[in-house]
N, C-alpha and C positions, 0 to 999 in steps of 0.2 A: 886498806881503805874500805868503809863500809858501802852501801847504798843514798846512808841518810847523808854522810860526808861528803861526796861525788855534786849530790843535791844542790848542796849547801855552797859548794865551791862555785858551780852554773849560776846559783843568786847573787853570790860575789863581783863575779867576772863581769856578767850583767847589768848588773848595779852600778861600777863601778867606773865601766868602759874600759877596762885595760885593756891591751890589747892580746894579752893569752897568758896562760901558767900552764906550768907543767908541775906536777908533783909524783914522785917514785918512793914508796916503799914495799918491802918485804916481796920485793921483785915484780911488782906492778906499777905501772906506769900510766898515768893519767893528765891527757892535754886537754888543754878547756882552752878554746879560742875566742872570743869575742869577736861578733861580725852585725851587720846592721839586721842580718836574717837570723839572727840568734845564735846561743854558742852551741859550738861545736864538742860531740869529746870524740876524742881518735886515742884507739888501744895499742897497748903492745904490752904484751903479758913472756915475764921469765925470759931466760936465759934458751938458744934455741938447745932443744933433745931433749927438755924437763916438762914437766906437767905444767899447765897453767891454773891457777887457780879457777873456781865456779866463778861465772859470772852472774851481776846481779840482772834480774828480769827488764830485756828490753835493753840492754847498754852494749848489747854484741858481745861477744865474747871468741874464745880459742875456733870455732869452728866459723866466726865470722871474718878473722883477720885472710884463711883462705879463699874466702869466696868472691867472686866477681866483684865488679862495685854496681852495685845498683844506678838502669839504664841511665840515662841524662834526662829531664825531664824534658817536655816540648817544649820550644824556643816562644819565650811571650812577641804579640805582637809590638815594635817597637815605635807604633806611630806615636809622633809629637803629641798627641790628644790622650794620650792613653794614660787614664788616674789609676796610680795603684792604690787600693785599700792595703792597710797592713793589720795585723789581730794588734785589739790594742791591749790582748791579757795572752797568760799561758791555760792552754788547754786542750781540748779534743772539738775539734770542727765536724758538724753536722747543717747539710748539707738542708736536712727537713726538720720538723719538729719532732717526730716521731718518725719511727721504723717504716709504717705504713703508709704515711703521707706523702703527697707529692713534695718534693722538693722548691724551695723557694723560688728559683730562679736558674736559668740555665744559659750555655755561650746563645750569644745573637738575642735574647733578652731586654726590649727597653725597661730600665728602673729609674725611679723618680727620689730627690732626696727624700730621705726620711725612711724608704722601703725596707724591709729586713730582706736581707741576702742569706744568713744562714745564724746559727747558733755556735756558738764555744762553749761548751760544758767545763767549768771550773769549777773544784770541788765539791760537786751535785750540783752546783747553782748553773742555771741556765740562759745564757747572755745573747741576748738577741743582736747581733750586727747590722747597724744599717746604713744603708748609702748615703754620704756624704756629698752627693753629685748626681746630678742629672745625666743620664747617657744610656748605651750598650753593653751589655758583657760581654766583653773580647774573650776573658780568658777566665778559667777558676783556678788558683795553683794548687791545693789540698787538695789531696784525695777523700771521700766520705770517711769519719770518724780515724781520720790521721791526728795525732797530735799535733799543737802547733806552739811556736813560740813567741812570746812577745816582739812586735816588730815583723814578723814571716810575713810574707805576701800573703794575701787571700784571694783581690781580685781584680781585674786590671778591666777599667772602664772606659770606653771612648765618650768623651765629653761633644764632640759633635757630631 
């Protein structure tokens, strides 16, 4: 299975709401789960004592399946008031407009509707996100210029 394949399966599963596939050839094995935070893939590569194939850029690969699981994130606050923003596209979250710039908005932040909170960069084009709600920023869940998923948390707001 190639890269552009793998892709195309994530738009599927996406699109579709199933609730996961799994597909195996030529001894690669590829889950794609569907969740409200976007899907998922989890590897497993070959037969254990054999080579695993190259992985493509960014999907993990043979030296990832060893390694730790990356930490748990911080726990969001879970007050009754608290709006979560979600990305309403797929892409890379930025935090400023530019490298240089202050960043939009940060925790304990009042923002007004209409405010931009950050940018999603989709395929060059630059999407300004903004508050749906009056309130504080409890929480930001993306790290600076992490990918994100359609649906992913962005930003968890207290309304009062």
């Amino acid at each position: 299975m190639n890269f552009k394949e793998i892709l195309e399966l994530i738009d599927k599963v996406a699109s579709s709401g199933i609730a996961a596939v799994e597909v195996e050839t030529a001894g690669t094995k590829v889950r794609v789960e569907g969740k409200s935070a976007g899907p998922q893939i989890i590897h497993s590569y070959g037969e254990p004592g054999r080579d695993a194939p190259p992985s493509a850029p960014g999907l993990g690969g043979p030296a990832a399946l060893g390694a730790a699981p990356p930490p748990a994130p911080p726990q969001a606050p879970t007050d009754e008031n608290l709006h979560v923003m979600t990305s309403p596209i797929v892409g890379t979250f930025y935090r400023s407009p530019n490298p240089e710039a202050p960043v939009f908005v940060n925790v304990g932040d009042r923002v007004s509707k209409g405010q931009v909170l950050c940018i999603i960069e989709a395929m060059k084009l630059m999407n300004e996100i903004e508050s749906d709600v009056d309130g504080r920023v409890a929480v930001i869940y993306p790290q600076n210029g992490q990918p994100v998923e359609y649906g992913e948390k962005l930003f968890g707001i207290e309304t009062s």
